[in-house]
N, C-alpha and C positions, 0 to 999 in steps of 0.2 A: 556319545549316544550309541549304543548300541544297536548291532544289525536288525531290517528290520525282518518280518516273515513275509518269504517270496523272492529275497533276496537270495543269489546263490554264495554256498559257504564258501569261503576262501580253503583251496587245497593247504594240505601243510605237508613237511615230511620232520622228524623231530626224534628223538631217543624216548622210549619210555622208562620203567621202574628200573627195568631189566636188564638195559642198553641196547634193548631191538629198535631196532625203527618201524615208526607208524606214521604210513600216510594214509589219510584221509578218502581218497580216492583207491584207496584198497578195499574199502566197503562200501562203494558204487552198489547200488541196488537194495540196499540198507536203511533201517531208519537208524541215528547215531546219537545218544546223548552225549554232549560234550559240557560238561561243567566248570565253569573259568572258579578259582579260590585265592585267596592271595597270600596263605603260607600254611605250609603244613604244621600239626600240631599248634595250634591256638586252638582256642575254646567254639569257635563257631565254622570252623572249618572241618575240626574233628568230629564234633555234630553232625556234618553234612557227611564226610565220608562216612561214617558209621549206618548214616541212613540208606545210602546206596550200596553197602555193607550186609544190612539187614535185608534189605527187597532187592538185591542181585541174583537171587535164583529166578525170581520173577521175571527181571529182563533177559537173560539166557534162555528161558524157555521159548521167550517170544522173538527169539533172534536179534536183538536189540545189543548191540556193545556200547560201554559205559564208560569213558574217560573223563577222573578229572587233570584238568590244567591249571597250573601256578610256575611262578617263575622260577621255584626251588628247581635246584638242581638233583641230580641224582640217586646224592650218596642220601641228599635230605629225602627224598622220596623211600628210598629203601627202607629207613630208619621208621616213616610216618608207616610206614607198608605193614612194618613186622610188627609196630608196635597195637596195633589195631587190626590185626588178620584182616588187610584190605585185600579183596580177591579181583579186583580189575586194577587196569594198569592206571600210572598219573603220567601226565607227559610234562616232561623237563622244556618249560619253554625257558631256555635260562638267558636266550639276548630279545625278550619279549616279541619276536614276530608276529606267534599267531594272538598272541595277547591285543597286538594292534592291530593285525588285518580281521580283529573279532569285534574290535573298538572297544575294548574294554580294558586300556589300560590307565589303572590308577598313579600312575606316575611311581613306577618301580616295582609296582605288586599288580597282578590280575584283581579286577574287582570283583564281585560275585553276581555272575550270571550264568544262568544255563542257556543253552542252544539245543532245540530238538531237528537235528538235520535228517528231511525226510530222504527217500529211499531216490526219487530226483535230482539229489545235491544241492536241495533247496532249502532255506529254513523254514522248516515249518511250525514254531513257535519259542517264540524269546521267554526266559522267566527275569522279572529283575526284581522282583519282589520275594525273598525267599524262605521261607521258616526251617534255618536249619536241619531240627531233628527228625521233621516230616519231609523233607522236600521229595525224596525220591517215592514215596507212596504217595504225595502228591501228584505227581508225574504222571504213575502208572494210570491213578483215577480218572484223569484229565484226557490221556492217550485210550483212554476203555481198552487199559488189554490185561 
């Protein structure tokens, strides 16, 4: 069962696309989507990135930074990164921590849900219902920005 809303996000610190590290608590004062996927390049994961792909100026405008998370490691992020001009980072949870302190793991792969972590370090809305190729214009609707 996944976190609920109210609850505070679990800090993380992890490598991304890149090999920088991203913690969580570096955007204190933020509102943060964090999207859990459970491999890069499959059919409905590449749907979801491409959506946050598509409406990513949208969230940069409104100060918003967009991570998604699966357990793929690195080199596989880099590969999902170039092959779809993803312009935000994924983060390489690759010995599943924030996968479980998110409760969302599928027994080896992240399952798919989003977390919208308010500017508090609170959650302030779980998605676990998802429509792929919309979800992130669903987001924004939802967030009115």
């Amino acid at each position: 069962m996944p976190l609920n809303v109210g609850d505070t996000a679990p800090d993380f610190t992890v490598k991304d696309t890149n090999g920088n590290t991203v913690k969580l608590s570096d955007y204190a004062g933020q509102t943060v989507v964090l999207y859990f996927y459970p491999k890069d390049d499959t059919p409905g994961c590449t749907k979801e990135a491409c959506s946050f792909r598509d409406n990513y100026a949208q969230y940069t405008s409104k100060g918003i930074p967009v991570f998604g998370v699966s357990m793929d490691d690195e080199a596989s992020h880099q590969r999902f990164t170039e092959k779809y001009s993803l312009p935000f980072p994924l983060l390489a949870d690759i010995n599943g921590g924030i996968t479980k302190a998110y409760d969302v793991d599928g027994g080896g792969y992240s399952k798919r849900v989003t977390y919208i972590v308010g500017a508090d370090g609170k959650i302030a809305q779980v998605y676990t219902t998802i429509q792929t190729d919309s979800h992130a214009a669903d987001i924004l609707q939802q967030l009115a920005v």
